[in-house]
C-alpha positions as CSV (number, residue, x, y, z in Angstrom):
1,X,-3.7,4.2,-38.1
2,X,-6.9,6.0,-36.2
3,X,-5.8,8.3,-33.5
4,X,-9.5,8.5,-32.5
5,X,-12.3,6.6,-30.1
6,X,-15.0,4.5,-30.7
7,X,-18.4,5.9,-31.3
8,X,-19.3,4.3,-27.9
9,X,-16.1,5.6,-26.5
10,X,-17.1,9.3,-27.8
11,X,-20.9,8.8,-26.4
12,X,-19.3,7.8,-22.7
13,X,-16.9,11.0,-23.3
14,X,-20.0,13.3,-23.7
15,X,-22.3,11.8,-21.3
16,X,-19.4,11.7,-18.3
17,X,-18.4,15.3,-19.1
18,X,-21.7,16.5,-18.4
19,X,-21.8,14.8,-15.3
20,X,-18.4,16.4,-14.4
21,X,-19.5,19.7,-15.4
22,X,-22.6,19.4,-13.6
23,X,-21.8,17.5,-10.2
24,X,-17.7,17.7,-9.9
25,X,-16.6,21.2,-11.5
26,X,-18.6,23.1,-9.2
27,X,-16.5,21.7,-5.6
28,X,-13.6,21.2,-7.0
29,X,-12.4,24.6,-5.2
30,X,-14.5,24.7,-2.0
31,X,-13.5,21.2,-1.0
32,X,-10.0,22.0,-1.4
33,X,-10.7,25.0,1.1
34,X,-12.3,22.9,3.5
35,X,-9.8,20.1,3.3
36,X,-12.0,17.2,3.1
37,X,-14.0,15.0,0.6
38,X,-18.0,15.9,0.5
39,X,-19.4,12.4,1.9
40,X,-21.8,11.9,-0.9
41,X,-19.0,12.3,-3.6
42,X,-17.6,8.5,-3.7
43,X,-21.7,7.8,-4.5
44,X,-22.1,9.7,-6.7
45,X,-19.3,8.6,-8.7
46,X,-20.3,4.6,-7.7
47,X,-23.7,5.8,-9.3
48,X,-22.2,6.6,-13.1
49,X,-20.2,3.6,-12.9
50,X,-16.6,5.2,-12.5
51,X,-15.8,2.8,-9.1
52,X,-16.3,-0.1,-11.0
53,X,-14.2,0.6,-14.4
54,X,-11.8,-2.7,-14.1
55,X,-14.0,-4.6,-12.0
56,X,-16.3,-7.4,-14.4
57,X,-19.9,-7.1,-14.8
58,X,-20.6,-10.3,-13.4
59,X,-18.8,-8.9,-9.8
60,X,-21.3,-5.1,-10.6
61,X,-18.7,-3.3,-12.3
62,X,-18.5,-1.8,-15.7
63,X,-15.5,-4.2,-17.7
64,X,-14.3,-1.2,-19.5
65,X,-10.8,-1.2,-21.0
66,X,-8.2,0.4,-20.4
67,X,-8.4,3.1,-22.5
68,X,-12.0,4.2,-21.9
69,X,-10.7,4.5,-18.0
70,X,-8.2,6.5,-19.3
71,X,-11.3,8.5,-20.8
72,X,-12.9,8.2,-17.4
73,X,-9.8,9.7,-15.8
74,X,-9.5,12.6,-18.2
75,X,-12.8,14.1,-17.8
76,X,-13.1,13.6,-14.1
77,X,-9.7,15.3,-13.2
78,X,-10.4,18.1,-15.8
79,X,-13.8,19.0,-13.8
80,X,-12.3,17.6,-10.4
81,X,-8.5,16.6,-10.2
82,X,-8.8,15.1,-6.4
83,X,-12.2,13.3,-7.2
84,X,-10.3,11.9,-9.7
85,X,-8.0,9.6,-6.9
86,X,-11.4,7.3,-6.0
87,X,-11.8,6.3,-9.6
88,X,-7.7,6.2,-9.9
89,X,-7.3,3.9,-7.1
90,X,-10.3,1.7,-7.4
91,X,-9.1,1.1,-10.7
92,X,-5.9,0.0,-9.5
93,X,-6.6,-2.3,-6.9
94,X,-9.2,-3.7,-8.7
95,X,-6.6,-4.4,-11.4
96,X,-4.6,-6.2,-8.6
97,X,-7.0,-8.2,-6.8
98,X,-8.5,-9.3,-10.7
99,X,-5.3,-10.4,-12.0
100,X,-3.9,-11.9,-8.8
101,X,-6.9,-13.3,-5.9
102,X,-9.1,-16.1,-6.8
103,X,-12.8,-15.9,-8.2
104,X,-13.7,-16.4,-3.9
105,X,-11.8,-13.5,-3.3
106,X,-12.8,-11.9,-6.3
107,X,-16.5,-12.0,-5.5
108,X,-15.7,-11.0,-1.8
109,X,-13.6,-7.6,-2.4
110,X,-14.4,-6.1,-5.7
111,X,-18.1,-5.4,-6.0
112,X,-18.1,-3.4,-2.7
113,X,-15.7,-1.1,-4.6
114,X,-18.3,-0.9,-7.7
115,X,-20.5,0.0,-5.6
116,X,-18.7,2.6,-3.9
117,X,-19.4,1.4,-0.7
118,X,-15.7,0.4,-0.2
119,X,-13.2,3.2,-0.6
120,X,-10.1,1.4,-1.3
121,X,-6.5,2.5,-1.6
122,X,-2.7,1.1,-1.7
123,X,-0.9,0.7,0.6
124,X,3.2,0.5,0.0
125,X,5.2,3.8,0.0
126,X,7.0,3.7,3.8
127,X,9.4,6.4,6.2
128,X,12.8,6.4,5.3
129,X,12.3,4.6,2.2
130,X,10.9,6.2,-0.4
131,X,11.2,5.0,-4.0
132,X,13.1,2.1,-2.7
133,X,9.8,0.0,-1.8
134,X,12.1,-3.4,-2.7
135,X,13.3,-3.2,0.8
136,X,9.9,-2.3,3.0
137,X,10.0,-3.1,6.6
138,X,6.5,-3.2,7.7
139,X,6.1,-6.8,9.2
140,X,3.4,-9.6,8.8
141,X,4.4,-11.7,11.7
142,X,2.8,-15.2,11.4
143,X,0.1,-15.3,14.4
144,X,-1.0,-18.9,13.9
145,X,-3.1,-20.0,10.5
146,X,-2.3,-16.3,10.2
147,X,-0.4,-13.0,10.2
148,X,-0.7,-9.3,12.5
149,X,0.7,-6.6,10.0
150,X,2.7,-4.5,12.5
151,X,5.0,-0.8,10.7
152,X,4.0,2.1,9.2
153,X,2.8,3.1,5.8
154,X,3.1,6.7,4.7
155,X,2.1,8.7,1.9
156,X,-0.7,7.2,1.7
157,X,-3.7,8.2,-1.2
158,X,-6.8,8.8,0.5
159,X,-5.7,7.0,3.8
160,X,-8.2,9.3,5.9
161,X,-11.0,7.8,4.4
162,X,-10.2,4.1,2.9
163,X,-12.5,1.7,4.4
164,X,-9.6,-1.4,2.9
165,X,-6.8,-1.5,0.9
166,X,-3.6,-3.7,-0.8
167,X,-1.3,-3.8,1.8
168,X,2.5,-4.9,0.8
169,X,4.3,-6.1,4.3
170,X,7.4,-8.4,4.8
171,X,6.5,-12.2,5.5
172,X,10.3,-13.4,4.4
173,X,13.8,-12.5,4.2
174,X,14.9,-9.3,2.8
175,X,14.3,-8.4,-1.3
176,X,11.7,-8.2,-2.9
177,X,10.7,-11.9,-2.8
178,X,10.2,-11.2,0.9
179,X,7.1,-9.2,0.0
180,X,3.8,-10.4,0.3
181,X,0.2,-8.7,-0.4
182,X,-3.0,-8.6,1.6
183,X,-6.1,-7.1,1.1
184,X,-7.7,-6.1,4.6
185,X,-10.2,-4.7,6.2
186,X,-8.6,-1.2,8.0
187,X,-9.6,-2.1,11.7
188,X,-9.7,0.9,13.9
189,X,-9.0,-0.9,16.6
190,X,-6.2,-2.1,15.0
191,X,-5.0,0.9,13.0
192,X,-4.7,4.7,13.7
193,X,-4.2,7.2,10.8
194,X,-2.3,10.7,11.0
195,X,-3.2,13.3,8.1
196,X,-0.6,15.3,6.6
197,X,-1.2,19.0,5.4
198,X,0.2,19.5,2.0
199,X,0.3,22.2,-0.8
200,X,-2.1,20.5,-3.1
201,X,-4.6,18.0,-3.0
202,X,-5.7,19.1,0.3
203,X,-9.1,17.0,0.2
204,X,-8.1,14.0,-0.4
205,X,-6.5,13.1,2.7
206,X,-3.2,11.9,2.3
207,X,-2.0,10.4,5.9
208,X,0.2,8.3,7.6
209,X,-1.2,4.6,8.6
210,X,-0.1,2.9,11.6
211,X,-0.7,-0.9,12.2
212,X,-0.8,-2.2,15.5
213,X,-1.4,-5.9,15.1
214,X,-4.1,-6.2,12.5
215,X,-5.2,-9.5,12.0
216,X,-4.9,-11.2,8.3
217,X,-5.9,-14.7,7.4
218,X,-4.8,-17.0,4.4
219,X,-8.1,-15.8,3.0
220,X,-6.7,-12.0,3.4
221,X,-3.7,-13.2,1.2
222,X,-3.3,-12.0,-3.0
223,X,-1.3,-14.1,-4.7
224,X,1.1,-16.4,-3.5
225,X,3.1,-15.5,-0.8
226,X,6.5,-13.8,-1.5
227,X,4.8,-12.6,-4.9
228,X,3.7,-9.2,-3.6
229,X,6.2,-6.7,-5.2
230,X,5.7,-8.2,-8.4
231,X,2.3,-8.0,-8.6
232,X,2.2,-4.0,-7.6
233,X,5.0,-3.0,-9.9
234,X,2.9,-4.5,-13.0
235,X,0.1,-2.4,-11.9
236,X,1.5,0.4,-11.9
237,X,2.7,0.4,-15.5
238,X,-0.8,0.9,-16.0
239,X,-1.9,3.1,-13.8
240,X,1.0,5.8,-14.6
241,X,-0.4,6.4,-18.1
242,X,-3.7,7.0,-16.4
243,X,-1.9,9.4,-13.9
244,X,-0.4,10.9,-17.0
245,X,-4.3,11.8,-18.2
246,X,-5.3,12.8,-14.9
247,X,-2.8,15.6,-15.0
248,X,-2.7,16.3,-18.5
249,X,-6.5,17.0,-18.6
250,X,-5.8,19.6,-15.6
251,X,-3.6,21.2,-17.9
252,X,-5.4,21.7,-20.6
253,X,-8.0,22.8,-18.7
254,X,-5.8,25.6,-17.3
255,X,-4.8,26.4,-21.2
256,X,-8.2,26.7,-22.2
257,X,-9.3,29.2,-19.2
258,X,-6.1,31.3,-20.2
259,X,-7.3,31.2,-24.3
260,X,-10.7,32.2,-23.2
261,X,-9.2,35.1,-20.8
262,X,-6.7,36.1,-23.6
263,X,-10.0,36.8,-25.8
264,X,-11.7,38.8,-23.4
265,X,-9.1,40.7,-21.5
266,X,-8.4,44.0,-23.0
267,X,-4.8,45.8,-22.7
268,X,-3.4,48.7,-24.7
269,X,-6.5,48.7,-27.0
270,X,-6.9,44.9,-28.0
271,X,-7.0,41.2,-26.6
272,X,-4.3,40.3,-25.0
273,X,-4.1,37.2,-26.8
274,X,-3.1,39.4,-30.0
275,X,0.1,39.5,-27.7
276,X,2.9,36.8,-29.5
277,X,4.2,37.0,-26.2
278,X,1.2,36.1,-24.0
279,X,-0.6,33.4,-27.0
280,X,2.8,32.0,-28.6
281,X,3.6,30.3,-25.0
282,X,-0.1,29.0,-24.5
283,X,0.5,27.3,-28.2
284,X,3.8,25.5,-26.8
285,X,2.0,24.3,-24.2
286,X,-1.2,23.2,-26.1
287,X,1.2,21.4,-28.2
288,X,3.2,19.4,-25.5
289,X,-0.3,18.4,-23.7
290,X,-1.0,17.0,-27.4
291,X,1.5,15.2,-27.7
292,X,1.8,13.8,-24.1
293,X,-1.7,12.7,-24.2
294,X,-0.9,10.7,-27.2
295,X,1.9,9.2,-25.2
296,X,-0.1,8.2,-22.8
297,X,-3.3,6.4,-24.9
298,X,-0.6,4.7,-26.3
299,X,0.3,2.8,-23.5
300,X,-3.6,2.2,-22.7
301,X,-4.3,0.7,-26.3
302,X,-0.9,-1.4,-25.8
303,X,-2.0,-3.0,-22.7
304,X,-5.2,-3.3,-24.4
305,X,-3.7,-5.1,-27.2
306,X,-2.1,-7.6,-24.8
307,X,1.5,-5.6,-25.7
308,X,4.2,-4.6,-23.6
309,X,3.8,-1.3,-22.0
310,X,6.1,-0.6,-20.1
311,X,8.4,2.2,-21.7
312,X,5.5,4.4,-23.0
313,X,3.8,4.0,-19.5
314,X,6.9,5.4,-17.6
315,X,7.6,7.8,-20.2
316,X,4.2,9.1,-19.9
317,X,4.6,9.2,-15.9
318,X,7.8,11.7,-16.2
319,X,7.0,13.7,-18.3
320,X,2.6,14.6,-18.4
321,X,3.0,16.1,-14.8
322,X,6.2,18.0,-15.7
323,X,4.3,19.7,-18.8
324,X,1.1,19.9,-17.2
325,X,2.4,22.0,-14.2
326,X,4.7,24.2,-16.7
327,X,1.3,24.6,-18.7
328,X,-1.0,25.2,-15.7
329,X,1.8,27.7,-14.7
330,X,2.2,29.3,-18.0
331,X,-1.9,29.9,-17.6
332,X,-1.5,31.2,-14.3
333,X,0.6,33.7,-16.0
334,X,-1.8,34.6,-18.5
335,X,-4.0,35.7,-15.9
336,X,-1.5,38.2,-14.2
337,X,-3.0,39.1,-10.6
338,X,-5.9,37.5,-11.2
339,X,-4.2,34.1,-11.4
340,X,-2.4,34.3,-8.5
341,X,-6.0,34.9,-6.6
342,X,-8.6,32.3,-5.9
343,X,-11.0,33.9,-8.1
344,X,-9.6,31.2,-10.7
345,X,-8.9,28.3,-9.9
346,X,-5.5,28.3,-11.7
347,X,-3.2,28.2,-8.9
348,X,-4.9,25.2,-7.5
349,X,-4.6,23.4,-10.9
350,X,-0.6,24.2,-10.2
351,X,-0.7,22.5,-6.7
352,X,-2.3,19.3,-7.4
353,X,-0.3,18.5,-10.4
354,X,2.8,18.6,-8.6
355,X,1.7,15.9,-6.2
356,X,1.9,13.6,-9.2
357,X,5.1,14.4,-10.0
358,X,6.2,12.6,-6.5
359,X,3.4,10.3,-6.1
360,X,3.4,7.0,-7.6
361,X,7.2,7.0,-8.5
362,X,9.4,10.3,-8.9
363,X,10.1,11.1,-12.6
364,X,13.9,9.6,-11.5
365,X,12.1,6.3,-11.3
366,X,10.2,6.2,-14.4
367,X,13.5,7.4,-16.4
368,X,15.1,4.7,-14.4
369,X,12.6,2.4,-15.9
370,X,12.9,3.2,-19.3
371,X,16.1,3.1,-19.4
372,X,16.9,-0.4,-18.6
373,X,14.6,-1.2,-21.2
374,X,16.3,0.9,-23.9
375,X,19.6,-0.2,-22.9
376,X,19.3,-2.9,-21.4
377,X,19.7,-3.5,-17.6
378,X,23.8,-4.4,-17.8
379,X,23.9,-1.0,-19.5
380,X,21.7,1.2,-17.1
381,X,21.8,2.7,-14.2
């Protein structure tokens, strides 16, 4: 059993951690005060490869497994949670549009995303729904050889700034088999966007998308038609483990600020970290970050492996953002006044984490999940 990476693994770890250090780290704060992505970012991260992670080298991205994105993941949201999104969601639709378009379709959409000249997101979470994403409503009404996508998706991951996206609308009856998915082209003609303003991950622009009519062909459509839920629910197995990291590396990043601060913060005559109770909580929480990162390059290396991934991958998506934001809080702590200041950057560690434990599936969802695999569906809920 080897619990560690590959030389070449460690070597990308090392490299892309100086980059974050160097280029992310230092905006990670001033972007979430001015609520908004710096324009150059998404090229910058295009230029080290981390747009093109899933995508194949033949289509200009980097063919990199899954865990080595999970690497990519960690490092980038330990420097820069909300940077962390553009290589998160290019590395999920890529992983739809490989696994379900053809090799035309392929060769049209994905190396525009590896070359961060597309900013792509997902689009499926709608009003009124929620969680329950079987029973969407947003229409493709047939328009000839064609369709015009006509709702509202909300919720939406960088939906200020994605230039395309998977879109999940209704071409058949209700169910999920009444689901289709298109990638298009976000036509501002077309399409009008509404930003919301949220506790945490201010710059990444979550919004509301309206479509008015947007034109899709039979060239716009993934998969078969009907086959849409299907094909999102299998992506995000994956993509919750690397959600998992994102958080988990936010955490410990929080953790290790507080260990330095209990070295060099002096109370009653000695570090404060000479406290059991100031350093035994920060060793609780070090531990659960362990062990949850484990969790979730486990379900990386199974996917890797061709295995089914789907427990450890919903497991991982309850409970990494539950123990990073008790850890980021427990850090905050640490600090006293000068956590709850943004002279640290502690309490926006806090407020970004809990996005992710709504986003991409409540942690009612995942349990929901993994239950019906451990019991088996006539037993679950």
């Amino acid at each position: 059993m080897n619990f560690g990476f590959s030389e070449e693994q460690e070597s990308f770890r090392n490299e892309l951690r100086g980059f974050a250090a160097k280029r992310l780290a230092p905006y990670y704060q001033s972007d979430d005060w001015a609520g908004r992505l710096r324009p150059e970012l998404i090229g910058e991260l295009a230029g080290v490869g981390l747009t093109g992670m899933r995508i194949p080298p033949a289509l200009g991205g980097q063919g990199a497994d899954c865990t080595t994105t999970g690497i990519a993941c960690e490092e980038v949201a330990r420097a820069d949670f909300n940077a962390c999104y553009l290589v998160l969601n290019a590395a999920l639709v890529s992983e739809i549009v490989a696994a379900n378009a053809t090799e035309e379709q392929q060769a049209r959409w994905l190396p525009p995303i590896a070359a961060g000249q597309v900013i792509p997101s997902l689009f499926l979470t709608e009003p009124e729904l929620g969680s329950d994403a079987a029973r969407l409503g947003l229409r493709a009404e047939r328009d000839g050889q064609g369709w015009r996508l006509v709702g509202e998706k909300t919720s939406i991951t960088l939906g200020v700034y994605a230039h395309a996206g998977v879109v999940f609308a209704r071409t058949g009856g209700p169910g999920a088999q009444g689901v289709s998915a298109f990638f298009v082209d976000l036509d501002d003609r077309y399409v009008t966007r509404a930003a919301f303003s949220d506790l945490g991950n201010r710059s990444i622009g979550r919004a509301s998308v309206h479509f008015d009519g947007l034109p899709v062909g039979k060239g716009d459509l993934i998969g078969r038609e009907g086959g849409g839920f299907v094909q999102v629910m299998k992506g995000f197995d994956y993509s919750r483990a690397l959600i998992g990291l994102m958080c988990l590396a936010a955490g410990q990043a929080a953790v290790d600020d507080a260990l330095d601060y209990a070295r060099e913060r002096v109370a009653f005559g000695q570090p404060i970290g000479r406290f059991q109770g100031l350093s035994f909580p920060l060793v609780e929480y070090a531990t659960y970050l362990r062990a949850a990162r484990h969790l979730c390059y486990e379900a990386l290396w199974r996917k890797d492996e061709g295995l089914d991934h789907t427990v450890q991958a919903n497991m991982a998506k309850w409970w990494a953002p539950k123990v990073a934001a008790e850890a980021a809080h427990q850090a905050l702590l640490t600090f006293g006044h000068v956590g709850y200041s943004d002279e640290v950057p502690q309490g926006q560690r806090l407020r970004d984490i809990i996005g992710l434990e709504i986003g991409d599936g409540t942690a009612q969802i995942a349990k929901l999940v993994v239950a019906r695999e451990l019991l088996g569906r006539e037993y679950a809920p």
